[in-house]
N, C-alpha and C positions, 0 to 999 in steps of 0.2 A: 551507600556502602553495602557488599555481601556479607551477610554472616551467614554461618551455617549453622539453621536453624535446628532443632530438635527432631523438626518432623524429615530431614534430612535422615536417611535410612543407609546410602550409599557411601560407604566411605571415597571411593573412587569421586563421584561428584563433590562432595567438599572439600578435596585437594583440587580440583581442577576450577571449582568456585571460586577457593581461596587465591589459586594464581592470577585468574582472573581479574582479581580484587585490586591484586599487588601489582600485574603489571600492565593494568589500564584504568589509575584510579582515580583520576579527572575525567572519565567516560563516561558518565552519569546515564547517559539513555542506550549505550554499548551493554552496560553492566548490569540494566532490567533487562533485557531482551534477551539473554543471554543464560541469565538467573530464571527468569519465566519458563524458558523452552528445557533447562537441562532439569532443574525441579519437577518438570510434567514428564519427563521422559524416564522418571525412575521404575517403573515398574518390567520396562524393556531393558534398563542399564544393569537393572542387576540379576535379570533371566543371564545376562550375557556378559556380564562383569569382567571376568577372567578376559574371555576373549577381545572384547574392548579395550581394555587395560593395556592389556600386551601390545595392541596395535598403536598406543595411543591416542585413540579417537577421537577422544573429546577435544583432546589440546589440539587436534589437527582441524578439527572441525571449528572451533573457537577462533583460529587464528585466519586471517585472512592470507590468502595466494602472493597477494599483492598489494599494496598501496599506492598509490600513484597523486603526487600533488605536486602544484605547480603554480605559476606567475600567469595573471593573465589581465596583462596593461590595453589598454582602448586609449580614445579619444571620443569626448562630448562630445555636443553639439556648439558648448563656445570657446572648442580648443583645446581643454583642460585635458590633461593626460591624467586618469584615471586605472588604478591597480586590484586586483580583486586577485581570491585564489579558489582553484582549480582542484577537484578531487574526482579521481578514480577508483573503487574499490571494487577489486577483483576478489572474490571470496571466493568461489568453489565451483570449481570446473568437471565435477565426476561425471554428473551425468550429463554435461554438453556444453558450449559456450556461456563464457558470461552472459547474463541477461536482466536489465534489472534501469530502472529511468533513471534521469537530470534532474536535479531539483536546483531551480535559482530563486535563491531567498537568503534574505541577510543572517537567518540563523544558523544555514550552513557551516558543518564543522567538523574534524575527522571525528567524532563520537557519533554522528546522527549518519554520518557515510556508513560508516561500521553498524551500528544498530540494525540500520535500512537494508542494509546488503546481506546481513544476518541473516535475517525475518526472508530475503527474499530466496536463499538458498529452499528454506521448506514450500514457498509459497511454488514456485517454479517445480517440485519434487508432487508436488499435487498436481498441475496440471496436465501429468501424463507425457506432455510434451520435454523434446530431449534438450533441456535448456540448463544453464547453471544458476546462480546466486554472484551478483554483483548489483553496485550503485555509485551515482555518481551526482554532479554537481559546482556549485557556487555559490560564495555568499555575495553574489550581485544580484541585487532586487529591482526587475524590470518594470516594479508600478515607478509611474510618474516620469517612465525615460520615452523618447522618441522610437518607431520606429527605423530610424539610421542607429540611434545610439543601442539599440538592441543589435539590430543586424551588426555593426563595428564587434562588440564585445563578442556576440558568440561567433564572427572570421576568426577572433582570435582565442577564443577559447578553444577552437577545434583545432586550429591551426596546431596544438598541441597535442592535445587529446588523437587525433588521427595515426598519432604514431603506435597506440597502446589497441585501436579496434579494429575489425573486420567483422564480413560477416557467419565468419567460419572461427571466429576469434572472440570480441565481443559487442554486443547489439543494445546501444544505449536506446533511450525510448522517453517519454516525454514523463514529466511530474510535476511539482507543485511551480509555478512560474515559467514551464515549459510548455507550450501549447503546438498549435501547427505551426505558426509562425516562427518562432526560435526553432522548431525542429528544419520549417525549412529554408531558414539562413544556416543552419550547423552542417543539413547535407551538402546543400550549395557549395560549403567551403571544403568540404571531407571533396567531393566531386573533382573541386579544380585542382584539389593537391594535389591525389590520386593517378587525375588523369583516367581516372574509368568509372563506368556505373554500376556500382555495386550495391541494387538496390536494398538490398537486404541487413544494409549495415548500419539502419536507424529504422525502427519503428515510428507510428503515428504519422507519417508524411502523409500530404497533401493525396487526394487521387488521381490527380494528373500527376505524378511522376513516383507510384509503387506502392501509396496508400490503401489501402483497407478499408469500405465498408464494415459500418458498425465496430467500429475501432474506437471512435470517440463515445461511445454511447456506452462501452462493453463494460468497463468496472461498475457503474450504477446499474445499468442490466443484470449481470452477476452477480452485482449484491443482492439483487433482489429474486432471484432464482434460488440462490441459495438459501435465503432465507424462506421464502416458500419451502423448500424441501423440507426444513430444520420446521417448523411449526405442523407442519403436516405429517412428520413422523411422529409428533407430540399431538396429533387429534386437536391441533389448532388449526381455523382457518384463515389464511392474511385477509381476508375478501371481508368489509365494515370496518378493519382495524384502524384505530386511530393514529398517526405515525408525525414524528417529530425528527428534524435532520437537521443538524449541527452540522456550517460551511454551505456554500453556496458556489462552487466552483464544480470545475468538471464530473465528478463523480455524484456529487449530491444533486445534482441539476436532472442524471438520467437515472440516480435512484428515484428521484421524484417520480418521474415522468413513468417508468417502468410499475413503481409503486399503487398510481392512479390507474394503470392501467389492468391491474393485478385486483381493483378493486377498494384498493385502502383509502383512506383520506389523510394526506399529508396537509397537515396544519401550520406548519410554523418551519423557518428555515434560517439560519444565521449567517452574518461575517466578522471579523476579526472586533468589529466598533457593537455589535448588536443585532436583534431580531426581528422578526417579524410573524408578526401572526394572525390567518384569515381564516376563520371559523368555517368558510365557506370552502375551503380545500384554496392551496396555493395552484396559481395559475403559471404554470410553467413555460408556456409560450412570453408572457412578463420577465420570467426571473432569467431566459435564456436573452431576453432583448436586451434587459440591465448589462446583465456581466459579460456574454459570449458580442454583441455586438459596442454598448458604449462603454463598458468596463467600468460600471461603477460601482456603488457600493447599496445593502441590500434597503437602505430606507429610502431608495430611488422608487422603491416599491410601490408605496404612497400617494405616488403621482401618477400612477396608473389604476390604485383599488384604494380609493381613500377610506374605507368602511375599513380594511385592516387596519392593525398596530402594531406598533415599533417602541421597543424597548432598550434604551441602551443597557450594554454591559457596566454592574456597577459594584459588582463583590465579585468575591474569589468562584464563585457557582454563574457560570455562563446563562445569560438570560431567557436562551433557547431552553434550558433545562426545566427551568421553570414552569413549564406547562404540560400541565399534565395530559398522558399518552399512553396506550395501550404498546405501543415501538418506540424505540430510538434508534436512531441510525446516525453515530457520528460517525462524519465525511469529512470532519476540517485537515485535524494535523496530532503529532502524538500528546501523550498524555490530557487529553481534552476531558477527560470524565477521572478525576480523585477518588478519594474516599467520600469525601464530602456528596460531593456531586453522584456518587452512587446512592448513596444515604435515603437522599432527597427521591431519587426515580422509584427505587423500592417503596415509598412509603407513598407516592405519590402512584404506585398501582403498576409498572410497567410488566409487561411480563419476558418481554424478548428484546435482546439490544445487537444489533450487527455493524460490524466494527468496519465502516464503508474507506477509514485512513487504516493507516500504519500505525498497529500499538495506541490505539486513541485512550485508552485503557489503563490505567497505572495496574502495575500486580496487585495493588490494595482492593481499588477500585474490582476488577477482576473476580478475585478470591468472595468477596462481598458478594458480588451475585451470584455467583454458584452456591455459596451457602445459602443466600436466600432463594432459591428453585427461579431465577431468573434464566432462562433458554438464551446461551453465550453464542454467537458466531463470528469464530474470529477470523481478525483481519487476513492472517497467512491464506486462510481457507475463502473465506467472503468477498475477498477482494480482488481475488486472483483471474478475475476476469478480464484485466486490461490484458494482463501479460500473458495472458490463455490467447486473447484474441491477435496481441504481437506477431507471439509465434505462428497462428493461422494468417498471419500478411506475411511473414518468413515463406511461410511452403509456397503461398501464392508467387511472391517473388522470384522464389527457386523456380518455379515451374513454371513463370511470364505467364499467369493467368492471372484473371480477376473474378471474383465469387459474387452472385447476390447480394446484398443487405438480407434477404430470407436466408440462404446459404449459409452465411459466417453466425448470426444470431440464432440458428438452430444447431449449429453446430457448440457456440456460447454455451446455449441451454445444456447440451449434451455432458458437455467439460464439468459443468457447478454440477449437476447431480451426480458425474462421477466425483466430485470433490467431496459433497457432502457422504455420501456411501464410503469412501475412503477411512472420513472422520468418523461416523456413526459406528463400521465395522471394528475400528481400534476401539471406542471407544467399547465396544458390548464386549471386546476379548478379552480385557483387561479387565472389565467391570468395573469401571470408572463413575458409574453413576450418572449419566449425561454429564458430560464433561467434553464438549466438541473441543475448546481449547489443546485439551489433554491430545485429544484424538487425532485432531490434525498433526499438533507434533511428533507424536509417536508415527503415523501414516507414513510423513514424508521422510522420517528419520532413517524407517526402515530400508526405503527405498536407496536415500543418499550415503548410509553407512555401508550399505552392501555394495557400490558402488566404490567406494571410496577402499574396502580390505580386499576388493578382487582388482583393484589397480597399485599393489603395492605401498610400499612408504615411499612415499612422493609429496 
């Protein structure tokens, strides 16, 4: 639930909190994301009070474009007609198409569409690139299905969805249960409905038909660039750090890799059942063979480096956390570090945490380490390297060319240090205190609000 706290200074924001409150109040992860970003943005809301007000900004910027849900029936593998539902969230189209991934997973629901789609409006306003704020999805959970019963379910998910995108429209892209595979059974079916190739209307595809070098690698790569920058402007070096990564799935796999390469030693990596941990640095050529080739789960580890250990998860504090680390990098999924679980990384010595998911962070959690001088970099800002490198398969597709792996990863590079300079520059105007959280929001706000009052009320 929102209240509006004391430290609330804006009357403007706590009428727009309070609606919020009222009319999305089963929204639970809508209603943090929402409350995080307009709370950090006070110090620009009330430079500009008047003029925001009168435009109504916030409630425009709060409310999404569009919603879009739907039915979307399959068939197993023994027959059985199965029903799942379908979400599109069109948030905010000022400064360019929807842009923003699929996630299939049973926890799918319009409050995490909304939250996701939120977050992605700022995260897109950072990368420079002319893209909007959308998200989308299922709560159909593709572990334990067939490859048919995959392909069946996303002919028909799209078979819907295709009426709501383009690529001048909006550019769905891959996320948590979405990979190449489902990306390319979803174009497949966008393809035959269509009747044309329009390559540019899904991200993450395959490279034989308009995929992207260094597209699968970019969010762990950019998380880890930007965190290099974020430590180096604090006279820290990443090069000996000791580093601990919560999930084991596509971003945490090339934060790993990117991290090793950068110098650190990543020690310990998680999944949804528990961790693992090799004193020795995790061997990532291992953790890419487990999950990217046999899909299984991270105590398969074991059977390749038996000198490591495996912890199940057994209390409310994820078992990754546990070990103590100079980094953290949660990579899993939202709210993954509480209060609690902050508690524990402060006192256990961390000094820097980069938020590799979406929101992994509760505001508690958050608020915690910036009091305690813990170096924050957040998701909107950190992560934004999947969707940075998207849009560089967009131009490539516009233009029928294809870039190096050197090309598009220097270019990566280029994008997170303009991110981090974006965030560092808000945060020194304002004097915010190192507060990158703050900074990123304020950054992309500026950008997406002057967008939004030089195109009317619309």
């Amino acid at each position: 639930m929102i209240s509006c706290e004391e430290k609330i200074k804006s009357e403007y924001v706590k009428q727009v909190l309070k609606q919020i409150e009222e009319k999305n109040s089963n929204e639970v992860e809508f209603i943090q994301a929402v409350k995080e970003v307009l709370m950090s943005l006070e110090p620009v809301i009330i430079k500009n009070e008047k003029k925001y007000k009168e435009a109504a900004l916030l409630e425009r910027l709060t409310e999404p474009e569009r919603i879009i849900s739907f039915r979307v029936p399959w068939v197993d593998d023994k027959g059985q007609v199965r029903v799942n539902r379908g979400y599109r969230v069109q948030f905010n189209a000022s400064i360019g198409p929807y842009k923003g991934g699929l996630r299939f997973h049973p926890t799918v629901n319009q409050s995490i569409m909304k939250f996701l789609g939120f977050e992605q409006i700022f995260k897109n306003a950072l990368t420079t690139r002319p893209i909007g704020g959308g998200k989308g999805g299922s709560d159909f959970d593709p572990k334990g299905k067939s490859d048919m019963e995959i392909m069946r379910f996303c002919q028909s998910f799209m078979t819907e969805l295709q009426k709501y995108i383009g690529q001048d429209v909006d550019i769905p892209a891959g996320d948590i249960g979405v990979g190449a595979r489902e990306i390319g059974f979803l174009f497949g079916q966008f393809r035959k409905i269509r009747n044309a190739y329009e390559a540019g209307v899904l991200t993450g595809k395959g490279l034989e038909y308009g995929g992207s070098l260094a597209r699968k690698e970019a969010t762990g790569y950019g998380l880890l660039y930007f965190m290099r920058e974020m430590l180096n402007a604090n006279n820290i070096s990443l090069n000996g750090k000791t580093v601990i990564i919560s999930g084991s799935g596509n971003v945490a796999i090339y934060a790993c890799e990117k991290a090793q390469k950068l110098g650190a030693n990543v020690v310990a990596m998680s999944d949804s059942n528990g961790s693992i941990y090799d004193k020795n640095g995790i061997n990532v050529d291992v953790i890419k063979e487990i999950k990217e080739v046999k899909r299984g789960r991270i105590k398969d580890y074991l059977n390749y480096i038996p000198d490591a250990q495996y912890s199940e998860n057994d209390s409310d504090i994820p078992s990754v956390y546990k070990i103590k680390a100079d980094i953290v990098l949660p990579c899993a999924t939202q709210n993954d570090i509480n209060l609690k679980t902050a508690e524990l990384l402060v006192k256990n010595g961390v000094i820097a945490v980069g938020e590799g998911a979406n929101m992994p962070c509760t505001n508690e959690a958050v608020e915690y380490f910036l009091k305690n001088n813990v170096l924050l970099a957040p998701g909107k800002a950190a992560n934004a390297g999947g969707v940075a490198t998207s849009a560089l398969e967009m131009s490539q597709n516009s233009m029928r060319e294809y870039w190096s792996f050197e090309d598009v990863d220097k270019k990566l590079e280029n994008i997170m240090i303009s991110i981090f300079k974006q965030c560092k520059n808000a945060d020194e105007e304002y004097n915010l205190g190192t507060n990158y959280v703050a900074g990123a929001n304020i950054a992309a706000f500026e950008k997406v609000s002057e967008a939004m009052i030089s195109q009317g009320i619309i």
